[in-house]
N, CA, C and O atoms as a GROMACS GRO file, in nm:
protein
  404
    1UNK      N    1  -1.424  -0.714   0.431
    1UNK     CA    2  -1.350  -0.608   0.365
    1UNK      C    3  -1.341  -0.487   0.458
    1UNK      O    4  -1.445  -0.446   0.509
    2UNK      N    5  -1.242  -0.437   0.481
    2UNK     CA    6  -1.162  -0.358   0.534
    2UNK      C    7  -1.250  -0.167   0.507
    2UNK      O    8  -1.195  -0.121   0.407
    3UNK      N    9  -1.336  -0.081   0.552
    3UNK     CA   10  -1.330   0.046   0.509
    3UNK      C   11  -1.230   0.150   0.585
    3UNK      O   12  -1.174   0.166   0.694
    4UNK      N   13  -1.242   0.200   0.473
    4UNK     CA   14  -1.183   0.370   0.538
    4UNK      C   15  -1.248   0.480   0.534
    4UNK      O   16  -1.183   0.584   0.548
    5UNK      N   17  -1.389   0.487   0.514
    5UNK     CA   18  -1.440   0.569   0.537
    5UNK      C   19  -1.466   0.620   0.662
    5UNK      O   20  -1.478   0.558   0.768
    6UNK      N   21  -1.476   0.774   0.634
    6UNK     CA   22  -1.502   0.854   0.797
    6UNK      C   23  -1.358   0.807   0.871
    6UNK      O   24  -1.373   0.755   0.982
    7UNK      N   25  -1.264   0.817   0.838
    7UNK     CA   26  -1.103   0.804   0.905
    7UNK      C   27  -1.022   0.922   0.870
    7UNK      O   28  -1.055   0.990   0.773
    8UNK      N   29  -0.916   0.954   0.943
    8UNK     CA   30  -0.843   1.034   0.940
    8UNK      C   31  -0.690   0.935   0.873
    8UNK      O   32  -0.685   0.812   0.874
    9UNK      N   33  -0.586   1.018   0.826
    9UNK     CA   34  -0.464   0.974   0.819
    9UNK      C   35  -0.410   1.109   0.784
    9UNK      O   36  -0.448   1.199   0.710
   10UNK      N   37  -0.272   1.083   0.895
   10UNK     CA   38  -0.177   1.194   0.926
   10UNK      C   39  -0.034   1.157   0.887
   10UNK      O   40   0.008   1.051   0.933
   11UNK      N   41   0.060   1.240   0.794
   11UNK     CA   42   0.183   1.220   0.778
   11UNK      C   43   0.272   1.249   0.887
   11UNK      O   44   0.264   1.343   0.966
   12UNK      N   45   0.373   1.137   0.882
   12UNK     CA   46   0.443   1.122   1.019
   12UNK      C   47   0.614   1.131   0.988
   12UNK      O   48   0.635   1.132   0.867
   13UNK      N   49   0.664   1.134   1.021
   13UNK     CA   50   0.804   1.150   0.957
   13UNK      C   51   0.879   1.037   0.832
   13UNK      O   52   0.875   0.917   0.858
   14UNK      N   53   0.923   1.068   0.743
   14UNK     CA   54   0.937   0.988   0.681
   14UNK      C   55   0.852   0.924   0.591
   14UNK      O   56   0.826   0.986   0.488
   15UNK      N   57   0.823   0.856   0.600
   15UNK     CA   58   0.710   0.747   0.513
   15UNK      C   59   0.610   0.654   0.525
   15UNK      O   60   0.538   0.567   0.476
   16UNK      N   61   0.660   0.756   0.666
   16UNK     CA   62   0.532   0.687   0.773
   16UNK      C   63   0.395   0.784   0.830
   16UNK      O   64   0.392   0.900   0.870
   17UNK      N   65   0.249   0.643   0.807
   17UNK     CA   66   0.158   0.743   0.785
   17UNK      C   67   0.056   0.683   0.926
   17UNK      O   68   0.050   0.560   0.927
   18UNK      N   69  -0.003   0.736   1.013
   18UNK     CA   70  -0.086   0.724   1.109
   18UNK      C   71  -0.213   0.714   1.035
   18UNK      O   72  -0.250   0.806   0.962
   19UNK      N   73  -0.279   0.608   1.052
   19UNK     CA   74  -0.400   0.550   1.000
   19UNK      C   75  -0.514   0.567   1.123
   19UNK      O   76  -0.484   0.578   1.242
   20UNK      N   77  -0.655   0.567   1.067
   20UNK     CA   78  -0.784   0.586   1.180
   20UNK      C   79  -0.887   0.512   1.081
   20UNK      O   80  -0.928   0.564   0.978
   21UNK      N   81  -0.911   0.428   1.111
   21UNK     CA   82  -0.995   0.345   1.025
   21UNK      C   83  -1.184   0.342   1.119
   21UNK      O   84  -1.207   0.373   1.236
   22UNK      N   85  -1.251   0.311   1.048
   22UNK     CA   86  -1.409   0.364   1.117
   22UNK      C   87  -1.458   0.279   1.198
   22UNK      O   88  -1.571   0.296   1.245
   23UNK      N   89  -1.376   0.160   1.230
   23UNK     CA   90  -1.418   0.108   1.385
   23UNK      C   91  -1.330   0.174   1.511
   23UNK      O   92  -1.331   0.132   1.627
   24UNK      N   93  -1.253   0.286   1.459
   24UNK     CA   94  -1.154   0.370   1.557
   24UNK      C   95  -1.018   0.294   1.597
   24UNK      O   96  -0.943   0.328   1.689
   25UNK      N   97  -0.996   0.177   1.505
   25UNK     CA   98  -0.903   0.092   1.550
   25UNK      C   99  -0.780   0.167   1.463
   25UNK      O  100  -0.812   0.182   1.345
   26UNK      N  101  -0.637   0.221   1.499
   26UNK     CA  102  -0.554   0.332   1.487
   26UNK      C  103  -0.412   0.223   1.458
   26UNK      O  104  -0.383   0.121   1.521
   27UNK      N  105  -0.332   0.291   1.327
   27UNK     CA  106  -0.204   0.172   1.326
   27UNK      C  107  -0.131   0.319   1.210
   27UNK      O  108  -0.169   0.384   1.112
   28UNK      N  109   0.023   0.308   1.323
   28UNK     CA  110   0.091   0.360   1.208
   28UNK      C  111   0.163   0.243   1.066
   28UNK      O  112   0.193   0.125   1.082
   29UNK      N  113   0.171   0.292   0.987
   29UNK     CA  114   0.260   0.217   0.912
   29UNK      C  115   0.384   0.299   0.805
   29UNK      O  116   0.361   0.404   0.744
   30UNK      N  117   0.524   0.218   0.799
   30UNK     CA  118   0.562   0.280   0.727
   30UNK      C  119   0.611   0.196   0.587
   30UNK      O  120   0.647   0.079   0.574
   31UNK      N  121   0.597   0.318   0.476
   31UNK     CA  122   0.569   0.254   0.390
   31UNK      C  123   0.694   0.260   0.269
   31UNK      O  124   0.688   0.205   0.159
   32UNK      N  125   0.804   0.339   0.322
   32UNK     CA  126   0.973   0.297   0.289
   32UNK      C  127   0.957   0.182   0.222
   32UNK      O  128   0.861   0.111   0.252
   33UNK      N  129   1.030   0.150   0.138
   33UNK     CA  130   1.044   0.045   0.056
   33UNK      C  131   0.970  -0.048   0.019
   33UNK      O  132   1.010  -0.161  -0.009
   34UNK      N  133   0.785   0.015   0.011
   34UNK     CA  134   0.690  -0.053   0.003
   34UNK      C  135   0.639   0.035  -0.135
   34UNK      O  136   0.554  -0.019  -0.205
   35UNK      N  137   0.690   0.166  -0.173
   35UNK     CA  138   0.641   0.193  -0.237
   35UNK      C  139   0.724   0.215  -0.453
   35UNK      O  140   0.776   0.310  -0.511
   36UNK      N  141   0.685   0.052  -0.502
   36UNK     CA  142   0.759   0.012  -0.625
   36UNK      C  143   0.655   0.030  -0.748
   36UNK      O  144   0.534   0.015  -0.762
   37UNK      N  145   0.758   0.070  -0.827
   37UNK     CA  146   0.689   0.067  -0.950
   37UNK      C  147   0.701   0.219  -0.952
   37UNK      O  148   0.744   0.294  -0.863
   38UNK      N  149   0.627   0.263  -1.133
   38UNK     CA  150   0.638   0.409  -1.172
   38UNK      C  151   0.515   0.499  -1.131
   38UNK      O  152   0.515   0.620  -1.153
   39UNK      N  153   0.396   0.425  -1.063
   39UNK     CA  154   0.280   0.512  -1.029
   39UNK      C  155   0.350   0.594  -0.860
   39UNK      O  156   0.324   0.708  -0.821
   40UNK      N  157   0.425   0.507  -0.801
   40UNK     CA  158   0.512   0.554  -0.690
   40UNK      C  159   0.587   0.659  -0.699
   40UNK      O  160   0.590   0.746  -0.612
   41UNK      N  161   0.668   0.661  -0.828
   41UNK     CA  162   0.764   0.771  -0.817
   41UNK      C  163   0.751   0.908  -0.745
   41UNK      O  164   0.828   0.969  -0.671
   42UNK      N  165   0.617   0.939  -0.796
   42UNK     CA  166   0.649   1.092  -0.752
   42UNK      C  167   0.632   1.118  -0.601
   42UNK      O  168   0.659   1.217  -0.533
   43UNK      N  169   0.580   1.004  -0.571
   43UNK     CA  170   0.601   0.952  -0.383
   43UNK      C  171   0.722   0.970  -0.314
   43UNK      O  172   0.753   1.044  -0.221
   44UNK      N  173   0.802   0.861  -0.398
   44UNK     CA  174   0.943   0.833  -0.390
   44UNK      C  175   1.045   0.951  -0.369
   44UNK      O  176   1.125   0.962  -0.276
   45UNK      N  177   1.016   1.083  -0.529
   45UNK     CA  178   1.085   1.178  -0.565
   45UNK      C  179   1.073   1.281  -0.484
   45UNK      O  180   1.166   1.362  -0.476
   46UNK      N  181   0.935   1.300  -0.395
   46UNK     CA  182   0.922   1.431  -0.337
   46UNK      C  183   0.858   1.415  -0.189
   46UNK      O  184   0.736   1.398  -0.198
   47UNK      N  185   0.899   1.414  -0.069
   47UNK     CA  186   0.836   1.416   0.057
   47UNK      C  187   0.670   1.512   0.053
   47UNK      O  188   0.556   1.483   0.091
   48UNK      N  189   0.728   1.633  -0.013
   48UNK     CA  190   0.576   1.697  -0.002
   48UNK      C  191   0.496   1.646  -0.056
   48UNK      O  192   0.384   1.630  -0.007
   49UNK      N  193   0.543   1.588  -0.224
   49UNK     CA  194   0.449   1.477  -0.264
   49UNK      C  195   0.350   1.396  -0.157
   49UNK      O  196   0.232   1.423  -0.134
   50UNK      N  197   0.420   1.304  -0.107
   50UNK     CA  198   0.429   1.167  -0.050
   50UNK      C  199   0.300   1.224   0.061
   50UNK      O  200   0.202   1.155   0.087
   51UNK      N  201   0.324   1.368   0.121
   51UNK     CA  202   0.289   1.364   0.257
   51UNK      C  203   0.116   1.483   0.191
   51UNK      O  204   0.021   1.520   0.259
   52UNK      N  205   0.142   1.506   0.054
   52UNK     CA  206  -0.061   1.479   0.023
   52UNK      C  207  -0.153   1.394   0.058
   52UNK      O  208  -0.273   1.417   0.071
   53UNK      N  209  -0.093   1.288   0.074
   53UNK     CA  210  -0.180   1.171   0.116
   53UNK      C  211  -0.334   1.243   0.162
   53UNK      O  212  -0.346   1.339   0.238
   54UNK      N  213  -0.412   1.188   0.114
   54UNK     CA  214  -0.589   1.188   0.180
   54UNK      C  215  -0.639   1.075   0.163
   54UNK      O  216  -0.610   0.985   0.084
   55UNK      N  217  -0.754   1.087   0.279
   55UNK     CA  218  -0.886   0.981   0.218
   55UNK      C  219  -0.931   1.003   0.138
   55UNK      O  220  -0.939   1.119   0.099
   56UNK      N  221  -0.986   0.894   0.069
   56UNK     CA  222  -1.004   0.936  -0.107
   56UNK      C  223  -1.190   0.838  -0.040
   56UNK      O  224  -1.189   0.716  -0.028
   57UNK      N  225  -1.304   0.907  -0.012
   57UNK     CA  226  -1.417   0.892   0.053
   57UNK      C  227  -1.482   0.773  -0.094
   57UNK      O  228  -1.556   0.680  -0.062
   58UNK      N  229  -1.464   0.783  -0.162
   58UNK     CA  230  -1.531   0.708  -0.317
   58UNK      C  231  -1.434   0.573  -0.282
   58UNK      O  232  -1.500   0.495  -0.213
   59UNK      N  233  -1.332   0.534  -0.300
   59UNK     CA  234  -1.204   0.456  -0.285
   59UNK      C  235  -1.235   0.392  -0.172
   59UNK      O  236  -1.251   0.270  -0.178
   60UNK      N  237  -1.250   0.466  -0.037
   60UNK     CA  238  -1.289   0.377   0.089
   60UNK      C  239  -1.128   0.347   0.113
   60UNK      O  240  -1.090   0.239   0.157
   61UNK      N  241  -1.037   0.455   0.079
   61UNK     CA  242  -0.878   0.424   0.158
   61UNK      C  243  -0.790   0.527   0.126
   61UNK      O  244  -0.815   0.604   0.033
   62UNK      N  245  -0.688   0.536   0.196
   62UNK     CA  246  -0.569   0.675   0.137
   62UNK      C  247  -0.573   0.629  -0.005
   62UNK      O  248  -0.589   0.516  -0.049
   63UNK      N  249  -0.545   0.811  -0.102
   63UNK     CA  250  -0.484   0.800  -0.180
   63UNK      C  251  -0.406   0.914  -0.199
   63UNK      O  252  -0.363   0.983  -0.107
   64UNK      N  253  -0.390   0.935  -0.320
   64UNK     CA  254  -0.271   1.094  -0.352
   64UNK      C  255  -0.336   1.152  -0.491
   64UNK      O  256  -0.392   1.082  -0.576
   65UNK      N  257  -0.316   1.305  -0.495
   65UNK     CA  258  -0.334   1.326  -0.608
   65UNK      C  259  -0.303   1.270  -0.750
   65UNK      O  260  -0.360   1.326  -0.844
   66UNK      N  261  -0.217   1.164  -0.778
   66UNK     CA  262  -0.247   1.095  -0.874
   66UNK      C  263  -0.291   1.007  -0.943
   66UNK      O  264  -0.265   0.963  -1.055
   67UNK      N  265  -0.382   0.978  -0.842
   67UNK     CA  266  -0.486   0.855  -0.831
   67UNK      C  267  -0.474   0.755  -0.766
   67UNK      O  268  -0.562   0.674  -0.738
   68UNK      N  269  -0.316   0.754  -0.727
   68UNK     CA  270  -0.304   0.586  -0.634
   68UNK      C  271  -0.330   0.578  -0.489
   68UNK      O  272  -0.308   0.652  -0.393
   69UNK      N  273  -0.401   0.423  -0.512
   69UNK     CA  274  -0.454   0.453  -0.341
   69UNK      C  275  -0.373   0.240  -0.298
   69UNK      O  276  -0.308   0.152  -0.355
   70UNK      N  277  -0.425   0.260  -0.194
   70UNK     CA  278  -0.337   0.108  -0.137
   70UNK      C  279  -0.462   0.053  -0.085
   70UNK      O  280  -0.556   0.126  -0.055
   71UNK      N  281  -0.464  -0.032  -0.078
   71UNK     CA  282  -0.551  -0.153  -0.013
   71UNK      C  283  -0.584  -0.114   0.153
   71UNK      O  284  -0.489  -0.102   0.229
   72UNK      N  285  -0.661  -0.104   0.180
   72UNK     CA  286  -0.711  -0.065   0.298
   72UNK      C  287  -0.679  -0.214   0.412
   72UNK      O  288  -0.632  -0.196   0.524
   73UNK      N  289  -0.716  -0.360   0.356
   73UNK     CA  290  -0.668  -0.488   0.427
   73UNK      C  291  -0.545  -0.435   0.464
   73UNK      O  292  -0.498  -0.405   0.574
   74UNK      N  293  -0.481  -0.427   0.301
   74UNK     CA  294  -0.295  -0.444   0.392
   74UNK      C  295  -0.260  -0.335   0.474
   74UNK      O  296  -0.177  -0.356   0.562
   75UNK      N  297  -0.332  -0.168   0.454
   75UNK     CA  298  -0.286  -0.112   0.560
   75UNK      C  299  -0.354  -0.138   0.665
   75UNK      O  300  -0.362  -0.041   0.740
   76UNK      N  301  -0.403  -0.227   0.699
   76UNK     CA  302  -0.474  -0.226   0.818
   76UNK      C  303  -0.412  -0.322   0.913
   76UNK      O  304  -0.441  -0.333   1.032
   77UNK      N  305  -0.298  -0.408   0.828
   77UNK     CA  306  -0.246  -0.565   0.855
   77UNK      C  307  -0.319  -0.679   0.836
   77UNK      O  308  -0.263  -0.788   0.825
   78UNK      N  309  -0.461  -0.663   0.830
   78UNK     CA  310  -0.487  -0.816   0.771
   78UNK      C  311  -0.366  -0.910   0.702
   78UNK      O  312  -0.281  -0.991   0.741
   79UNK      N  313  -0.427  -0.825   0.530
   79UNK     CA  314  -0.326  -0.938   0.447
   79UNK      C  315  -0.193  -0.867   0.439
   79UNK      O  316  -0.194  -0.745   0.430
   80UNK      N  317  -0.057  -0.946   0.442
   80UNK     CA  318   0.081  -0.919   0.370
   80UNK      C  319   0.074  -0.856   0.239
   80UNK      O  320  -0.019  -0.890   0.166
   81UNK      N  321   0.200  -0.727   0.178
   81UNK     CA  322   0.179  -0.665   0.074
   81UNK      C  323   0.212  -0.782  -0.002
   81UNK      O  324   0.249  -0.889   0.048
   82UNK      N  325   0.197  -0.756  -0.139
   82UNK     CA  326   0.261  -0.869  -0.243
   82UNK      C  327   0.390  -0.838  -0.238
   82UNK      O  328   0.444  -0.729  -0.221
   83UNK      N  329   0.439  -0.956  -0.257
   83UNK     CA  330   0.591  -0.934  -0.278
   83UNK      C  331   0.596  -0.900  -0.454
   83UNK      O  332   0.560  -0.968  -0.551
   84UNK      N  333   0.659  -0.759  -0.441
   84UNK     CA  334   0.637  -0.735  -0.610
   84UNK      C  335   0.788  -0.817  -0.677
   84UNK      O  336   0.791  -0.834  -0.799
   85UNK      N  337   0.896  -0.859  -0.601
   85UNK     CA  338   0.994  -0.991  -0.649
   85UNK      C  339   0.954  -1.103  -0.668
   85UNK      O  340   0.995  -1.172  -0.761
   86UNK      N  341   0.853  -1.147  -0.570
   86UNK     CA  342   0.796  -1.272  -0.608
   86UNK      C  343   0.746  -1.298  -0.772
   86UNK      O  344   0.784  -1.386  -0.848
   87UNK      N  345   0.630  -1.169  -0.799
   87UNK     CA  346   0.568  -1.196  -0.904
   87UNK      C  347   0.685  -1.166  -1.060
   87UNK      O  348   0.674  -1.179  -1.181
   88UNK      N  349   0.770  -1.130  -0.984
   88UNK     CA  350   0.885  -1.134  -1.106
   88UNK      C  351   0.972  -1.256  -1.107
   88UNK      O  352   1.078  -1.242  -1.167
   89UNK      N  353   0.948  -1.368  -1.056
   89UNK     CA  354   1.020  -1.546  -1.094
   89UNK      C  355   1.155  -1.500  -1.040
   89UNK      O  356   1.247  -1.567  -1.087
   90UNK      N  357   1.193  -1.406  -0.954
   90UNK     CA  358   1.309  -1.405  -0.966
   90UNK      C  359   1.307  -1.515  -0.804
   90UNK      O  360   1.416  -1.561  -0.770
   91UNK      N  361   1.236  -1.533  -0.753
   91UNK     CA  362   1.251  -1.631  -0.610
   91UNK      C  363   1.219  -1.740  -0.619
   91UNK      O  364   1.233  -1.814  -0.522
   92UNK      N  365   1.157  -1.795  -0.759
   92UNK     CA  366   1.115  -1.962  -0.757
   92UNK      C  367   1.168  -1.995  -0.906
   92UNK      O  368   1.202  -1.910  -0.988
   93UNK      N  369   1.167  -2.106  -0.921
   93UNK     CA  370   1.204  -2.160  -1.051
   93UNK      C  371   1.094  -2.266  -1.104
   93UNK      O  372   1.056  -2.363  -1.038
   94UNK      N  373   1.044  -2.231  -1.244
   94UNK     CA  374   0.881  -2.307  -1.296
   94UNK      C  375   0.982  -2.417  -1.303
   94UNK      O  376   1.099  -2.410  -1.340
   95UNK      N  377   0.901  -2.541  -1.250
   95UNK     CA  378   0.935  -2.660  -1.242
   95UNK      C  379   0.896  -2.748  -1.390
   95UNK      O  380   0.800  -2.722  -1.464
   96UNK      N  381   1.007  -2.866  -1.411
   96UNK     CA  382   0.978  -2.894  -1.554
   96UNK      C  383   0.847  -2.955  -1.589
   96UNK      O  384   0.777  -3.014  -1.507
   97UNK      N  385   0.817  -2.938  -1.720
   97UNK     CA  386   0.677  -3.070  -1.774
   97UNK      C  387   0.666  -3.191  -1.698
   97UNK      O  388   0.756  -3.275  -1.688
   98UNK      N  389   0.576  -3.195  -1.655
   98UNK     CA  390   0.579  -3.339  -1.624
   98UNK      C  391   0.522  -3.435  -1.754
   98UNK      O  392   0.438  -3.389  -1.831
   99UNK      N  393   0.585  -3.590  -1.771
   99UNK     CA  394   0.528  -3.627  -1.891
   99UNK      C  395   0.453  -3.758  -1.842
   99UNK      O  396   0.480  -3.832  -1.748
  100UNK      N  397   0.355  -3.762  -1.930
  100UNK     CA  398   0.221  -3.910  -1.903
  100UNK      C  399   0.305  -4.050  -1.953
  100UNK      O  400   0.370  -4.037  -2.057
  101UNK      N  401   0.306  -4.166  -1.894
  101UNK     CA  402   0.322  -4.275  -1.892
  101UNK      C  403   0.277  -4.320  -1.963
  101UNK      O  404   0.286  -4.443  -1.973
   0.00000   0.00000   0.00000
């Protein structure tokens, strides 16, 4: 598991945020069209918003004054974000019953 404690993160133009994670290993990321759903909005709605960003030291990763913070793996690149389309069926189709012989 991934910490963020004792790291820095700096807002960078746009929606992009410079990460410092506590083995000193450093990654910008941007996070444009990564950020869905209604806990995002006020991300979305306001740059000054967006660019509160802190380490949230309890959390162990960025968050924002309204409590949301992101996974420290995915900003780090380990794991891929979820695809939040995926988990909406709109990219696969449930395959039929299968029936017993």
């Amino acid at each position: 598991m991934t910490s963020l404690h004792d790291v820095a993160v700096e807002p960078l133009d746009g929606y992009r945020l410079r990460l410092r994670f506590d083995d000193g290993f450093e990654r910008e990321v941007d996070l444009e069209g990564r950020l869905h759903g209604p806990v995002f909005e006020p991300m979305r709605r306001s740059m000054d918003y967006f660019r509160r960003v802190c380490v949230d030291e309890d959390a162990g990763t960025i968050a924002w004054p309204n409590g949301v913070d992101l996974d420290p793996d995915v900003l780090r690149g380990t794991f891929p974000p979820d695809d939040p389309t995926a988990a909406s069926g709109r990219h696969y189709k449930a395959s039929s019953p299968r029936t017993r012989r």
